[in-house]
C-alpha positions, 0 to 999 in steps of 0.5 A, spaced: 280 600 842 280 596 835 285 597 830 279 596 825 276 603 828 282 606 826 281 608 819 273 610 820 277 615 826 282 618 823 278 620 816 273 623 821 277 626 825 280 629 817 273 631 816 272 634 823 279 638 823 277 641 816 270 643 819 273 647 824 277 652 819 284 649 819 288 649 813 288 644 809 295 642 808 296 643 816 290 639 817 293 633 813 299 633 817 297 635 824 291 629 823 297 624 821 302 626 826 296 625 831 293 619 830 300 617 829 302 618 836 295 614 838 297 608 834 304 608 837 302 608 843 296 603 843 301 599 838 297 599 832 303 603 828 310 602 828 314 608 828 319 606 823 314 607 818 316 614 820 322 614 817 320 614 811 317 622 811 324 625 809 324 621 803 316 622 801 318 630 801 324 629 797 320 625 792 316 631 791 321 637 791 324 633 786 318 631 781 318 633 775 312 634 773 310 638 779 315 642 775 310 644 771 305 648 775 309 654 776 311 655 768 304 655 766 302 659 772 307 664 771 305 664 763 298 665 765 300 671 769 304 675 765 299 673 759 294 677 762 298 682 764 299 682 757 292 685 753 291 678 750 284 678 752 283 685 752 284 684 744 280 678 743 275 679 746 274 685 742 276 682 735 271 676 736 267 679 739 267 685 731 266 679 728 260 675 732 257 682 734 252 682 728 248 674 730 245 674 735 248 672 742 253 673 738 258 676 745 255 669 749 259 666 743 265 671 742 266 670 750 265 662 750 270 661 744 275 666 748 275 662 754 277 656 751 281 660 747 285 663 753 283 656 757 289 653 751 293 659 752 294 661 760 291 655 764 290 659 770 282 660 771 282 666 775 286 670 770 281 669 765 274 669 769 277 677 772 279 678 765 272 676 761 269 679 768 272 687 766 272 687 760 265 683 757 260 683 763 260 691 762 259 690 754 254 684 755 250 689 760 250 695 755 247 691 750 241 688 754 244 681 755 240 678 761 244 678 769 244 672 769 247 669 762 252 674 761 254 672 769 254 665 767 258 664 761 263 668 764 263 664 769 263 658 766 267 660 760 273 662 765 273 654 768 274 651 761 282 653 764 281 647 768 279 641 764 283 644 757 290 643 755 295 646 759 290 645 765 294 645 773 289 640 774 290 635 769 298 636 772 295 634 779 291 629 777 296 626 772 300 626 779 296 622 783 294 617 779 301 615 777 300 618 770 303 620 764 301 629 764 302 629 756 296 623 756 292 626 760 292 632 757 291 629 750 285 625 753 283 631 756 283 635 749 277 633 745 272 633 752 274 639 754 273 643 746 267 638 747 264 642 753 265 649 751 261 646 745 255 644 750 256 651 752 255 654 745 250 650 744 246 652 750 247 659 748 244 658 741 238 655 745 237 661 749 238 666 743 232 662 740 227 661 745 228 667 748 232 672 743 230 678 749 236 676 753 242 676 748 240 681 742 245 682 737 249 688 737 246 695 735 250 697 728 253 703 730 257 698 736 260 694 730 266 698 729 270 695 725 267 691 718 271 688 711 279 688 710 280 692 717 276 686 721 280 682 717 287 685 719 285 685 726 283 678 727 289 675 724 293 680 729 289 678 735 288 671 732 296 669 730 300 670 737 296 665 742 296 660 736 302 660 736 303 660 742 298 654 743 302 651 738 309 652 742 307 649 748 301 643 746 303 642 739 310 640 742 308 636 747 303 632 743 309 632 737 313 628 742 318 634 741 317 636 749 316 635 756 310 638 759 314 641 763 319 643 756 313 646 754 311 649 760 318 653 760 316 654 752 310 659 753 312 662 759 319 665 755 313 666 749 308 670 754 314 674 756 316 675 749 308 677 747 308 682 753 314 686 751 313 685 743 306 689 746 311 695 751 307 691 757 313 687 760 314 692 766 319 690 772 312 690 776 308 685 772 313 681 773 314 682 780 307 681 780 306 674 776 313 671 779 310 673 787 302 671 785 307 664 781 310 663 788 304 663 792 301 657 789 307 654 788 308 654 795 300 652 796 301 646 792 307 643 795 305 644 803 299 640 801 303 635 798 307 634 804 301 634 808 298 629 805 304 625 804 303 625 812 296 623 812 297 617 807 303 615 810 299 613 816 292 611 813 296 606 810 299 605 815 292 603 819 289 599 813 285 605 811 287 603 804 284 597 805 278 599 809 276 604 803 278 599 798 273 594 802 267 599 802 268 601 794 269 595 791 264 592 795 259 596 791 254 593 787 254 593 779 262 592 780 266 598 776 260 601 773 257 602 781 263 605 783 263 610 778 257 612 779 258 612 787 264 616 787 262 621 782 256 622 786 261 624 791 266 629 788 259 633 785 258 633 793 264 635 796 266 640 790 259 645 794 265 645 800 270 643 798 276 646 792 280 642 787 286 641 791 283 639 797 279 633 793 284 631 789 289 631 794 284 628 799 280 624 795 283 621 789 289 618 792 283 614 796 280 612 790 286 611 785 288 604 788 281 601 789 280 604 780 286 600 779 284 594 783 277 595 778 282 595 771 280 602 770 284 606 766 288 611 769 287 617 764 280 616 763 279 616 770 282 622 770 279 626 766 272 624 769 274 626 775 277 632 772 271 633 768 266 632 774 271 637 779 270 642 775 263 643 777 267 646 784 269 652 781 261 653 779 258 650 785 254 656 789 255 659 794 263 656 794 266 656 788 271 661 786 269 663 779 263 666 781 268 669 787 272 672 782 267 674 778 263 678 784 270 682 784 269 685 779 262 685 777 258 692 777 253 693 783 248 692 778 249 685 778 247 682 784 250 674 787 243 671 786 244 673 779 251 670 779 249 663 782 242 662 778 247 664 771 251 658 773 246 652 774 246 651 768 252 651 766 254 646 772 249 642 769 252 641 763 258 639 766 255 633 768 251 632 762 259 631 760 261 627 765 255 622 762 257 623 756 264 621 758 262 615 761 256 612 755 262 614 750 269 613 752 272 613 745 273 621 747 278 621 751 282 615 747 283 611 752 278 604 754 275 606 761 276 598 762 284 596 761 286 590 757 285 582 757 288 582 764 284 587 767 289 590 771 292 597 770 300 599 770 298 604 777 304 605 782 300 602 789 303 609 791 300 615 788 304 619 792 310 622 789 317 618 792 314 613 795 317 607 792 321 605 798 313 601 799 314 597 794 320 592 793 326 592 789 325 590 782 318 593 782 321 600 783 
């Protein structure tokens, strides 16, 4: 057997093993290990290579960005447990009731809202989904608007500030979380503009479907609407401010900030006799879930990329994408072409723990800035959340929708939005000054990305450059 073919194997037998159901992170490392054992055997690996596994797991327990991820789950968690969405939803929705489309709008500006706020897409979809679609359909809202403003409102979580996927993107890509995350900011509030915009679109070529809210449902008017939406208005302000005014003013990590708003949430939830030993059973087991889910992951792509590398798979890949025509500009086209395919099977943290690794060392080898890179992927992976039949917002939605809202109505309500997404995603791409970074870096033409993606892999690279 050639050691050329040993890449193309090993990524296919990735794919085959993912087909068949296996876990994610047990697929990455069992692949690894298997083609490990093959390529010792016909001495295209070398097993001291191998060695170098305890110091790649220890790299990633001890990362401190990853720490990041449980604060902000734990946040969102305890957040929504705390009737923050419940108040918002109603107040905004008082103030927009009389326009018409006006609860379309209410729940767009609440999700980017919550989005800034919890960064946990499952909490804000199931709220909105409770409290919202039963209102919208009351009212005569269309199946199909109504589902996919939820929908798509719920996944603002993943591309707004504090996101989890911008934390894992920054950590792939060897980036900066606090740049990635003010590269993502103007794009993501971009977005839920696009989305108002469509909502407007609707109300004025067919008014049927989002009519304003009869008088008698506007309950609060004048000063008392006032006092209200000052209330429901100033805590998540205040806490957007604690945890991304901290770290965009340069006073915290995003992990100090991610402590910030969890101690914040905790501190709502009890100012409103909310936090009970249960919620906070419940937010610190579903907190360690996750967490638990991303480190196994990690530690199995370690494994794999160990051993691609260790074949010249970065190679092979790098080979195949910079080859294309068009330079960086084909490569960009090519690879999002890709995410958008594989988001209709795959989830975020299959592809970015499968994919963006591949793509890292081939954008920097093209000059392409780390941040802007990623907030394009951060962007076009957001579409797996809406993709039908496997994303996982309209899988939450499903949850709590009323039978009269059937899955056809929830998948055709999000095709618009997804392609909004991508109109965002080109948006990206014609005017970069949006995200604050140049697609292209610098005179040089390279970009300061570790050759390394994965967390403590340093021991690659020699002395003076670790």
């Amino acid at each position: 057997m050639s050691f050329a073919v040993m890449a193309p194997l090993m990524f296919a037998g990735l794919v085959l093993f993912l087909l068949l159901g296996y876990p994610v992170a047990f697929a990455l490392a069992a692949n690894g290990l298997l083609f490990a054992i093959i390529g010792i055997q016909l001495g295209f690996f070398d097993f001291y290579l191998l060695q170098a596994l305890p110091e790649r797991v220890y790299g990633i327990v001890t990362n401190q960005a990853l720490l990041a991820i449980p604060f902000f789950t734990f946040m969102g968690l305890v957040l929504e447990r705390s009737g923050m969405a419940e108040e918002l939803l109603d107040t905004v929705g008082q103030l927009f009731g009389r326009v018409r489309g006006g609860l379309a709008f209410a729940v767009v500006l609440v999700g980017a809202l919550l989005a800034a706020t919890t960064g946990v897409m499952a909490a804000t979809v199931i709220a909105m989904g409770l409290i919202s679609l039963p209102i919208m359909l009351r009212y005569g809202y269309d199946k199909r608007l109504a589902s996919g403003v939820i929908a798509a409102s719920g996944t603002l979580a993943q591309i707004v500030p504090p996101s989890i996927v911008l934390i894992v993107l920054a950590d792939q890509l060897g980036a900066s979380v606090g740049d990635m995350y003010a590269g993502a900011l103007a794009p993501g509030l971009a977005l839920a503009g696009l989305y108002l915009c469509y909502v407007f679109g609707v109300t004025l070529f067919k008014p049927d479907a989002a009519p304003a809210l009869p008088a008698s449902a506007r309950t609060l008017r004048g000063a008392a609407l006032a006092r209200r939406a000052m209330v429901s208005l100033i805590p998540p302000l205040v806490l957007i401010f604690l945890v991304l005014g901290t770290i965009f003013l340069g006073i915290a990590t995003p992990t100090e900030g991610g402590a910030l708003g969890a101690s914040g949430a905790l501190v709502l939830a009890a100012l409103r006799r909310r936090l009970t030993l249960d919620v906070a059973r419940q937010a610190m087991d579903s907190t360690a879930r996750l967490t638990s889910f991303v480190i196994f992951i990690l530690i199995g792509s370690t494994v794999f990329s160990l051993v691609f590398r260790g074949m010249d798979g970065d190679l092979w890949v790098e080979s195949l994408l910079t080859g294309l025509p068009g330079g960086a500009i084909g490569f960009l086209i090519v690879v999002n072409l890709l995410v958008f395919a594989l988001a209709f099977f795959l989830d975020f943290f299959e592809i970015a723990f499968i994919v963006v690794p591949l793509l890292a060392p081939v954008a920097a080898a093209l000059g392409i800035d780390p941040i802007w890179f990623g907030v394009l992927l951060g962007i076009n992976m957001q579409t797996s959340f809406l993709h039908p039949p496997f994303g996982f917002a309209l899988f939450y939605l499903r949850s709590v929708a009323p039978k009269s809202v059937r899955t056809a109505d929830i998948y055709w309500g999000a095709v618009p939005f997804v392609l909004l997404q991508l109109l965002m995603v080109a948006i990206v791409i014609i005017f970069p000054e949006i995200v604050g970074h140049a697609p292209i870096a610098a005179e040089s033409g390279i970009v300061d990305v570790p050759v390394e993606s994965d967390p403590g892999a340093s021991y690659l690279l020699p002395p003076e450059w670790r």
